[in-house]
C-alpha positions as MATLAB code, in Angstrom:
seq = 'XXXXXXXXXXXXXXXXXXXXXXXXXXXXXXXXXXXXXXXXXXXXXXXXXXXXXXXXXXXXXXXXXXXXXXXXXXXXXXXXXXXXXXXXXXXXXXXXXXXXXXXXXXXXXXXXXXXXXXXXXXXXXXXXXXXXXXXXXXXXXXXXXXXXXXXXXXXXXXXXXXXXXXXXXXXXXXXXXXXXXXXXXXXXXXXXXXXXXXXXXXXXXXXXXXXXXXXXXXXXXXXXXXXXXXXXXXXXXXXXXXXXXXXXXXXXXXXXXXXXXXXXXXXXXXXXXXXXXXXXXXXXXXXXXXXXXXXXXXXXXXXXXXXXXXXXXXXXXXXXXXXXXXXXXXXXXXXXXXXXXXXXXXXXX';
ca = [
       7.227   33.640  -24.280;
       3.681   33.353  -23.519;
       2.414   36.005  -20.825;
      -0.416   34.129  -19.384;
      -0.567   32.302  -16.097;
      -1.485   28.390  -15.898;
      -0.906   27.271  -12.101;
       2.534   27.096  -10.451;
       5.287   28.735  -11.585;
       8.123   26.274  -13.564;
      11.424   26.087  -13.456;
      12.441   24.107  -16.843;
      16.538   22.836  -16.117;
      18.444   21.457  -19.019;
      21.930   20.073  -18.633;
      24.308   20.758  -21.874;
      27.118   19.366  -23.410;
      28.164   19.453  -27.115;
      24.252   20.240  -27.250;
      23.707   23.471  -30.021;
      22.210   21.295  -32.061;
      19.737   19.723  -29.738;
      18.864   23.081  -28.348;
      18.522   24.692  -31.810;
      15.166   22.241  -31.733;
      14.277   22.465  -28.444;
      14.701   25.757  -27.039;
      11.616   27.470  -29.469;
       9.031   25.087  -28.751;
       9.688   25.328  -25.190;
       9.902   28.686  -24.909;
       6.140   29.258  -26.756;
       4.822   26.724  -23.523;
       6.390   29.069  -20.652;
       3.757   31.334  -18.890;
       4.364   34.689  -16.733;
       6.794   33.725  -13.614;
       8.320   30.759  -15.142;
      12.040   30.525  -15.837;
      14.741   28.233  -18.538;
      17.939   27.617  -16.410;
      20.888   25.634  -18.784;
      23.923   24.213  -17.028;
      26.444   24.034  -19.654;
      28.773   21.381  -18.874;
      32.216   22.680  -20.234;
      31.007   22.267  -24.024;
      33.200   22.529  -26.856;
      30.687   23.955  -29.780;
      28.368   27.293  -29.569;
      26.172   25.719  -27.021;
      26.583   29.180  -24.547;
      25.931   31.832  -27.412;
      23.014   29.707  -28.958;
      21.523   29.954  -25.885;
      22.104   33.358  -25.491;
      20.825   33.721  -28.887;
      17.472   32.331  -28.352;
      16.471   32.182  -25.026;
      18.535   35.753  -23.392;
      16.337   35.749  -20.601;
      17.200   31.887  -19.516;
      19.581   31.515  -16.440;
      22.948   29.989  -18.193;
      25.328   28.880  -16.230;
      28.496   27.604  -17.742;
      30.856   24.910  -15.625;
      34.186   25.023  -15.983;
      34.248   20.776  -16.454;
      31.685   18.109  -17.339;
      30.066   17.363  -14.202;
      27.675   15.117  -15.384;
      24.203   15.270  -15.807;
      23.183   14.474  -12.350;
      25.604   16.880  -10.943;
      24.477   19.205  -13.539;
      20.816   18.839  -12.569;
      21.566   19.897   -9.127;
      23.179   23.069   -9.829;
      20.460   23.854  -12.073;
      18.499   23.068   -9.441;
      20.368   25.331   -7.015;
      19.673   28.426   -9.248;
      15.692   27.622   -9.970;
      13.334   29.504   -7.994;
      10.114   28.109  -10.044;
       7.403   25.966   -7.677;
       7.598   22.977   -9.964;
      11.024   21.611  -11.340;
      10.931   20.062  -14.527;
      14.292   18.499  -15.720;
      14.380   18.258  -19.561;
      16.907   16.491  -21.705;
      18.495   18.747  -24.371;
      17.234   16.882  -27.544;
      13.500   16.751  -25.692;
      11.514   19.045  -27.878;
       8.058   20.125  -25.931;
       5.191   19.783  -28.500;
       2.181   22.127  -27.879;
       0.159   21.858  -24.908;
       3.086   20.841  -22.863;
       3.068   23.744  -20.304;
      -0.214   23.627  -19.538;
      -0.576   19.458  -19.033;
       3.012   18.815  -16.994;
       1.216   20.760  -14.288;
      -1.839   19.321  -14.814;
      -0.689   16.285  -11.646;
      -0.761   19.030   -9.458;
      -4.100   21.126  -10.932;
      -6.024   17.477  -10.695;
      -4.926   16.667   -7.210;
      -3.535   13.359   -7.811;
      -1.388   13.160   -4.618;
       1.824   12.297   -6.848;
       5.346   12.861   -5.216;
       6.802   13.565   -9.206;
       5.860   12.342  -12.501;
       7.156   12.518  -16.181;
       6.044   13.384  -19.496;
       5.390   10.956  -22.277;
       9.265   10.812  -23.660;
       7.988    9.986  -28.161;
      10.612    9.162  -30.776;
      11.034    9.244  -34.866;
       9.175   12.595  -35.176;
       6.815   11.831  -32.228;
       5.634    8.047  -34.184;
       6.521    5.898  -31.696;
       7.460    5.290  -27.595;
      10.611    6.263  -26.588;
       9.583    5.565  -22.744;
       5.587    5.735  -21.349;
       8.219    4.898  -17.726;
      10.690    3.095  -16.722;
      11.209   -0.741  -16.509;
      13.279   -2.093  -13.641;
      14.270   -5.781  -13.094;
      14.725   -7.335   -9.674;
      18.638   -7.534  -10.207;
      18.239   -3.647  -10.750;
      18.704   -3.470  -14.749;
      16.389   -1.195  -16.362;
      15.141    0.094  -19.369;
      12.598    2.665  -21.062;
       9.760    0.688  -21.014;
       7.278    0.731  -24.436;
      10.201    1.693  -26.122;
       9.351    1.383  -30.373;
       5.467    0.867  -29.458;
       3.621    3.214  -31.614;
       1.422    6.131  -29.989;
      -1.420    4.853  -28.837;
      -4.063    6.175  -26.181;
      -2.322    6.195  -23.021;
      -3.721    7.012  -19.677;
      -2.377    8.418  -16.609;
      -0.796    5.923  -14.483;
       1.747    4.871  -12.157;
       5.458    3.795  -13.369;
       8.388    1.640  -11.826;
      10.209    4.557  -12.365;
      10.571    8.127  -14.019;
      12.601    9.036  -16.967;
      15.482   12.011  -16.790;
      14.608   13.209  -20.250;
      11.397   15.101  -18.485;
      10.933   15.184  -14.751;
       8.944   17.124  -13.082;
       8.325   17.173   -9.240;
       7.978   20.102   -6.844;
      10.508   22.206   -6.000;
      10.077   21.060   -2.017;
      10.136   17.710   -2.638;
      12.856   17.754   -4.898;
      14.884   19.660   -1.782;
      13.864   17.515    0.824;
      15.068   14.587   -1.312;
      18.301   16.527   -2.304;
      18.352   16.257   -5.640;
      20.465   13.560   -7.713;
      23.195   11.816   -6.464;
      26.067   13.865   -8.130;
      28.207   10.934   -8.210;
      26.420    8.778  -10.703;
      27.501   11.392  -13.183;
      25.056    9.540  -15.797;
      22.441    6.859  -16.334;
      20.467    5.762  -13.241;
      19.983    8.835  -11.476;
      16.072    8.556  -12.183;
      16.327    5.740  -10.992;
      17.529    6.371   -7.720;
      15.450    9.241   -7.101;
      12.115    7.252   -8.080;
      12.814    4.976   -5.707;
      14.116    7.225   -3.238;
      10.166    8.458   -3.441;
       8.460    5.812   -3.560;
      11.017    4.590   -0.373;
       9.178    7.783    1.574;
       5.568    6.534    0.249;
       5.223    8.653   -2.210;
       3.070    7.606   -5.516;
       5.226    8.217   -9.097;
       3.196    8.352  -12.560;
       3.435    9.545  -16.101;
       1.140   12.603  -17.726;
       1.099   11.625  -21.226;
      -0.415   14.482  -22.441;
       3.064   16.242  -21.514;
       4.539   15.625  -24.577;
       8.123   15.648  -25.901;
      10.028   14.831  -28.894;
      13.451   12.759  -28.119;
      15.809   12.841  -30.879;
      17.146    9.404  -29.290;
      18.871    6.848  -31.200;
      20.186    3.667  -28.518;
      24.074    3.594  -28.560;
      26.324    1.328  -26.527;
      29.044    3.365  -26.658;
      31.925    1.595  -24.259;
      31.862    4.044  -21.522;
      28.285    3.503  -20.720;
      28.555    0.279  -19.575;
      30.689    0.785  -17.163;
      28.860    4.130  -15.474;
      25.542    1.556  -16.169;
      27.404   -1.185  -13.869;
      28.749    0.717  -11.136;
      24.873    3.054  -11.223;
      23.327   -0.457  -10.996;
      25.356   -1.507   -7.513;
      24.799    2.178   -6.378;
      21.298    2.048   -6.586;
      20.856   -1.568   -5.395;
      23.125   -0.859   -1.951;
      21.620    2.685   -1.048;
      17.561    1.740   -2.189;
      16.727   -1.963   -2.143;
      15.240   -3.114    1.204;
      17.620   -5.297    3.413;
      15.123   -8.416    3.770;
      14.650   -7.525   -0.127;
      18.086   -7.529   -0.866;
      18.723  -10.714    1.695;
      16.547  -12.632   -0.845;
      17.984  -11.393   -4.353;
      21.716  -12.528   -2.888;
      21.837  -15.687   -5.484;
      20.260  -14.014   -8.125;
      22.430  -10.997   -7.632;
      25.164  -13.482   -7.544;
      24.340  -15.481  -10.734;
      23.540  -12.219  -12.706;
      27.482  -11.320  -12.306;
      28.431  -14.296  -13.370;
      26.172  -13.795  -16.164;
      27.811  -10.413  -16.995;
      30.598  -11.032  -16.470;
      30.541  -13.952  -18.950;
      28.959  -11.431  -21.458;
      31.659   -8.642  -20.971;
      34.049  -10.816  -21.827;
      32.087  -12.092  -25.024;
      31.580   -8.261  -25.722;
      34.980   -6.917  -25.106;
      33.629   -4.956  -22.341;
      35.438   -6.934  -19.347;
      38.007   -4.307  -18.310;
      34.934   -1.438  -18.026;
      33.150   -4.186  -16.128;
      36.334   -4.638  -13.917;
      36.609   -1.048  -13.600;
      32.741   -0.634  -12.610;
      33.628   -2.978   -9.810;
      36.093   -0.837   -8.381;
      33.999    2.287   -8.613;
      31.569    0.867   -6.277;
      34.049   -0.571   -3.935;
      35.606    3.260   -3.658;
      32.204    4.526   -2.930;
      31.182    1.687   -0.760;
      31.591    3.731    2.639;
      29.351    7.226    0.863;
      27.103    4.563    0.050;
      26.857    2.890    2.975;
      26.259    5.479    5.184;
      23.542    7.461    2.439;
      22.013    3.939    2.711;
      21.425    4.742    6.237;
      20.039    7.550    5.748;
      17.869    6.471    3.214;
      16.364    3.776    4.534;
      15.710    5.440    8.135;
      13.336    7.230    6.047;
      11.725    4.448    4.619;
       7.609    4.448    4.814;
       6.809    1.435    3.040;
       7.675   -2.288    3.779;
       9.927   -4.067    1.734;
       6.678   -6.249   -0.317;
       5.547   -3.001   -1.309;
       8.727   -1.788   -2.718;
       8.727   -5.260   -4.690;
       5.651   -4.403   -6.474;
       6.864   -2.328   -9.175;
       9.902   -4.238   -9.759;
       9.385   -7.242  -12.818;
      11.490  -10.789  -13.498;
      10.737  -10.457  -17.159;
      13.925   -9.334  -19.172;
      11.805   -8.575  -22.254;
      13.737   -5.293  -23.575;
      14.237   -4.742  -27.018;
      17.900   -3.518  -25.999;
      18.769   -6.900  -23.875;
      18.794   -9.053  -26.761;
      17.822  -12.820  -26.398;
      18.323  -13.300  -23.184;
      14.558  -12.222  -22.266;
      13.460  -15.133  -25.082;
      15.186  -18.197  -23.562;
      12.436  -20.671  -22.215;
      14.373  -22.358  -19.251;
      15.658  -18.630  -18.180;
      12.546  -16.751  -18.015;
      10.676  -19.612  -16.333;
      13.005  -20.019  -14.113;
      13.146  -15.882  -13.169;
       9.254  -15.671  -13.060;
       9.411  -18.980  -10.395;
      11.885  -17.022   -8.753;
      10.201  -14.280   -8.031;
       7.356  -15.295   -7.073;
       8.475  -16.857   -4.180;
      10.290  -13.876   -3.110;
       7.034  -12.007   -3.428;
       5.116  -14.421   -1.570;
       8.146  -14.003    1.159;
       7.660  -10.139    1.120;
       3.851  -10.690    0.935;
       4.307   -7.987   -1.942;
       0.623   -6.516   -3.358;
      -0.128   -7.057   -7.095;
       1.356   -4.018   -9.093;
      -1.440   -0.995   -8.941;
];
């Protein structure tokens, strides 16, 4: 571990499961970027290989905390949280190796005074060749996806993003607090999602550092279980964030896009997860409800300017056609831009 001392003090959390692998490549390149004062904490959710003692093995001066179930990676995050005492949280994905120069440049947001609420690092893939996420894309009907995803690495600047990937999140530790952390219950997928918007809900300003730099060994799986925690993280998100006069508007497109599913679980084999998503949010509905409340009491920016980050362009390499059919994406685009002009939403920054 490196001795000297480069700003505030971090407080790197990494949520485990199955992970020994993952960590075999992460844990030594992380540990070389961690100065005097900072901390590793691992939450290791209930795993079934040598994920404890390789952690042990490498890092014996990291906080480990091992669960006695899989609590998910949002849950996870939070107890991680819980046990940090670092200024600046950063919440790294297990199989998110830090390449060199990383501690020094996710603090640089704070060092340069750029009057960020959180931001990420630049999330590479294939050996660090290409994009795995430069931030998040989210769609009006609340769909996302990692956007640049497969671009090759190409000067990026800082900027602001729609919203901030999980795989390496850093915000202070008081902000992270006064936000309260994840919303356990999504368990996975979404999460950063939520708590982008969550910030940018209280005015904050999100962006990416992309000279924070980390490896994902990521390889896009559609494994069945994820669509139905990415259907029920979906409604979550769109009942406790979106706006009400936003949300007003989006009612027939909200509509139309469940049909639209609901057409394509079927075609997929999916339709009992996508059944089963439904009833997730409908036992939740009264949590969410009243965290909706809360949420939006808080609220410092008008619903327009929440709509300015949000795109009708479905143009993801993981949705398939749908993005490339003429009479659809006209008609989204058309549709949008009269609930825009509605909102009086500003052009995206």
């Amino acid at each position: 571990m490196a001795t000297d001392s480069r700003g505030p003090t971090l407080s790197i959390v990494i949520v485990a499961w199955n992970s020994s692998a993952e960590l075999g490549r992460t844990i030594p390149p992380l540990l070389a970027e961690l100065s005097a004062g900072d901390e590793l904490v691992v939450v290791d959710n209930d795993s079934a290989d040598r994920t404890p003692e390789l952690v042990a093995e490498l890092a014996p001066e990291a906080t480990l905390i091992r669960m006695r179930e899989n609590t998910g990676f949002a849950a996870g995050a939070n107890t991680g949280a819980a046990a940090a005492s670092g200024e600046l949280l950063v919440l790294l994905n297990p199989d998110a190796a830090p390449q060199p120069g990383f501690g020094e440049a996710i603090r640089r947001p704070l060092a340069d005074a750029r009057g960020w609420g959180a931001w990420m690092g630049l999330v590479t893939a294939g050996g660090g060749r290409v994009v795995n996420t430069r931030g998040g894309v989210l769609h009006f009907t609340g769909i996302a996806w990692a956007g640049g995803a497969g671009e090759p690495i190409e000067r990026i600047e800082p900027a602001e993003v729609p919203f901030l990937s999980g795989a390496c999140l850093a915000l202070p530790r008081a902000t992270w607090d006064r936000l309260g952390g994840f919303c356990g219950r999504y368990f996975l997928y979404h999460e950063d999602v939520d708590l982008s918007l969550r910030l940018r809900l209280a005015g904050e300003r999100i962006g990416i550092e992309p000279a924070a730099v980390v490896d994902h060994e990521y390889e896009f799986s559609a494994n069945p279980a994820k669509y139905r925690h990415l259907e029920r993280n979906r409604w979550q998100t769109l009942l406790r964030d979106y706006p009400a006069p936003l949300l007003a508007l989006l009612a027939p497109a909200l509509l139309l896009t469940e049909l639209g599913l609901w057409a394509a679980a079927i075609a997929g084999g999916w339709a009992r997860l996508k059944w089963d998503a439904g009833f997730d949010v409908l036992r939740s509905l009264g949590p969410a409800l009243r965290e909706r409340r809360a949420i939006q009491d808080e609220r410092r920016i008008e619903a327009g300017e929440f709509a300015a980050f949000l795109t009708p362009e479905l143009d993801s390499p993981y949705l398939g056609a749908a993005g490339r059919i003429a009479p659809l994406r006209w008609g989204l685009r058309g549709y949008w831009w009269i609930v825009r002009a509605l909102l009086r939403a500003p052009d995206h920054p």
